[in-house]
N, C-alpha and C positions, 0 to 999 in steps of 0.2 A: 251731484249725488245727494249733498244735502238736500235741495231741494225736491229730488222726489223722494226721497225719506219722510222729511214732515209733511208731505203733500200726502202720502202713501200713510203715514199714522193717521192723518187727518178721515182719509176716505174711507178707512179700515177700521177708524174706532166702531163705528157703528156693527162691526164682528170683532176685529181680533186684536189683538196692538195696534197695529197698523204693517205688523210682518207679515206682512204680504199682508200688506197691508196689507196686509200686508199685513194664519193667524191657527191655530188648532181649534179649539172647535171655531169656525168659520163663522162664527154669529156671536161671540162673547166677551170681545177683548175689548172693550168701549176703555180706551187707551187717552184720547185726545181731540177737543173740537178746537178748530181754527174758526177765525172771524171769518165771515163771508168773504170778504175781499182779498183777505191772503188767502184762504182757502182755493179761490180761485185765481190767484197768481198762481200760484203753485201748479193749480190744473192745467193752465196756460203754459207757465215755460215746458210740463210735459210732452206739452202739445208740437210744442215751437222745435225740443232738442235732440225728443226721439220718435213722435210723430205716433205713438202708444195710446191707444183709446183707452180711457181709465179702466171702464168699466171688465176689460179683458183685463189689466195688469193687476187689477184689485182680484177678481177671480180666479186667476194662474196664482197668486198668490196664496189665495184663502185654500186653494184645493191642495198645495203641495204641504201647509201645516196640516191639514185634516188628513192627507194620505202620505205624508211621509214617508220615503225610504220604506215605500210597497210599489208594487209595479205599476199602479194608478200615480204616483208620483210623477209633476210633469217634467221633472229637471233633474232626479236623484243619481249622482253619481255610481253609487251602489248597486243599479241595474242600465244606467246606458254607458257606464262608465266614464274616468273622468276627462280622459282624454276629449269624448266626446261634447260632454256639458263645457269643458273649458273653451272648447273651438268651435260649438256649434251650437252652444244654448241660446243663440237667437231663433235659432232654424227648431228650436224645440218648442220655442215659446211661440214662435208664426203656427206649428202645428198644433197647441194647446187652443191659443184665440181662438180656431174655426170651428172648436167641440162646442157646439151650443150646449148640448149639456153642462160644461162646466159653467159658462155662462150663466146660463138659468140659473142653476141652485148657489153657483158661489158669486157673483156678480150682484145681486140684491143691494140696494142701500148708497148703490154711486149714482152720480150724475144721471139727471133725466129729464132735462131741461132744452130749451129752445136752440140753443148754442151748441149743446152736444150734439144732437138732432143734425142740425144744419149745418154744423160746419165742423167739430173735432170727432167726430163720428164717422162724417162720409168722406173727408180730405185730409187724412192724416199725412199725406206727402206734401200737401201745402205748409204745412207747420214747417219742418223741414228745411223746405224753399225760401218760406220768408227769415230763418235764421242765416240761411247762406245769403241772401240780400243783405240783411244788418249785418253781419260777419263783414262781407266787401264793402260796403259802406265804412262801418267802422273803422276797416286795418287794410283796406284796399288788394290788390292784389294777394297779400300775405293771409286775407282771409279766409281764402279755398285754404289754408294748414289749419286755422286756426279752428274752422266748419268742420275738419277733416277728423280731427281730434275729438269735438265733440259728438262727432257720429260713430266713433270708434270707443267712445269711453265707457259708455251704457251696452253696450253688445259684448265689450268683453269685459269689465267688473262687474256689474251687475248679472247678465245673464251668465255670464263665467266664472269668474272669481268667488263671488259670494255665493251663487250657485253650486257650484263644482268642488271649488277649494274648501271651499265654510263646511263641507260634511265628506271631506275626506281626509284635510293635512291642519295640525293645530294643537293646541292645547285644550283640555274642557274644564272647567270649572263646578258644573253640572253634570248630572246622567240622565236625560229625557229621553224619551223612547224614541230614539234616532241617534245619526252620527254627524251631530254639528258638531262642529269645533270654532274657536274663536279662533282667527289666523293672525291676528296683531292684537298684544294688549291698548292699543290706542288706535285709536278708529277714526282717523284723518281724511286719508285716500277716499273713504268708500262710503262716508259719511257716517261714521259709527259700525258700520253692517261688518265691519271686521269681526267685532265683537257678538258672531253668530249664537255660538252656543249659550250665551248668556239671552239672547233675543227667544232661541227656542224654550228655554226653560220657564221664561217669566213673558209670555208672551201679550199678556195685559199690561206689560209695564211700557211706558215710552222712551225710560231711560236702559239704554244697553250697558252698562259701567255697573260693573258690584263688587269689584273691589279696589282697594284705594290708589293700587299703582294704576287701572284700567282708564282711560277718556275716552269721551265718546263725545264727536262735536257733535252731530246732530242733538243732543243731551244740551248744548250750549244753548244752540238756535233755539230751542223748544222751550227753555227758560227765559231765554230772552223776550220772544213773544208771551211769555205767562208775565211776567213784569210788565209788560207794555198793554197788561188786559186785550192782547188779540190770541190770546191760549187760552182754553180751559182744560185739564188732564179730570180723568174721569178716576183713576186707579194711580194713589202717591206713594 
């Protein structure tokens, strides 16, 4: 989850935070540049854990800050309900990706290069596959649990959890024109994204933490590479 976090601020500076990335207005949140090369590790294990073509996860992204908790909203528990976003926001986000429309207009600014083109564009199920190889490589037969988990962790925290939960059960710190909540003051699990309503309010910021009891590790990592000169944060 870290890892698409700062991969998702990274793709998403060029509009919004990187929420959704990953953003309200969809073109302003210039949040955070990564070096080339973590940049594109980043893009890579997207590729490898959940087989998600950027350029749709940056766009489902950018259109749910910009239509928020309205019926254009592509994940909002408040009109598909949450039951629904909890147990089937992968099946929400499969039918977002195919809106070329949202494409077009929120999609702008990611990946559009030779690699995407030819191979994390048109075989997103290879990605997938070569993770279940190094998964059995690695842990041998115990690997199909260990592959099994990571196909299951992104479909339901990510499209579920922080989807579903983050704008219906929580605490708010903020009042932005929606109903995020932060579901944990410490943002472990989920890579920081616990820490929603603080993400929707300040959605140019990289760091989701605003008050002192609050941690957000994606906030770690993102410091860490700023020390190591492979960060630059556009909005401090």
């Amino acid at each position: 989850m870290v890892g698409l976090r700062v991969g998702y601020v990274d793709h998403d500076t060029h509009d919004y935070r990187f929420r959704d990335d990953f953003s309200p207005p969809a073109s302003a949140h210039h949040a955070l540049a990564l070096h080339s090369i973590v940049s594109h590790c980043f893009r890579f294990w997207l590729w490898l854990t959940t087989g998600m073509v950027t350029k749709e996860w940056v766009a489902i992204h950018r259109k749910h800050h910009a239509k928020c908790e309205t019926v254009e909203d592509p994940h909002s528990p408040q009109f598909h309900g949450i039951r629904k976003v909890l147990f089937e926001g992968t099946k929400l986000y499969c039918i977002e990706a195919k809106n070329t429309a949202t494409l077009d207009k929120y999609g702008h600014g990611t990946p559009d290069d030779w690699i995407e083109h030819h191979l994390y564009s048109p075989h997103p199920a290879l990605g997938i596959g070569i993770m279940l190889a190094i998964d059995l490589v690695l842990f041998g037969p115990i690997g199909f649990i260990v592959w099994g988990v990571q196909m299951l962790w992104i479909p339901l925290f990510a499209a579920g959890v922080i989807n579903g939960v983050g704008h219906y059960y929580g605490y708010r710190n903020f009042a932005p024109n929606d109903t995020s909540t932060n579901i944990l003051p410490w943002g472990i699990l989920i890579g920081g994204e616990e820490l929603h309503n603080n993400h929707h309010a300040y959605v140019t910021s990289a760091k989701l933490s605003h008050k002192w009891w609050e941690f957000d590790i994606g906030w770690m990592y993102i410091r860490a590479l700023e020390m190591l000169g492979l960060a630059t944060r556009y909005v401090r």
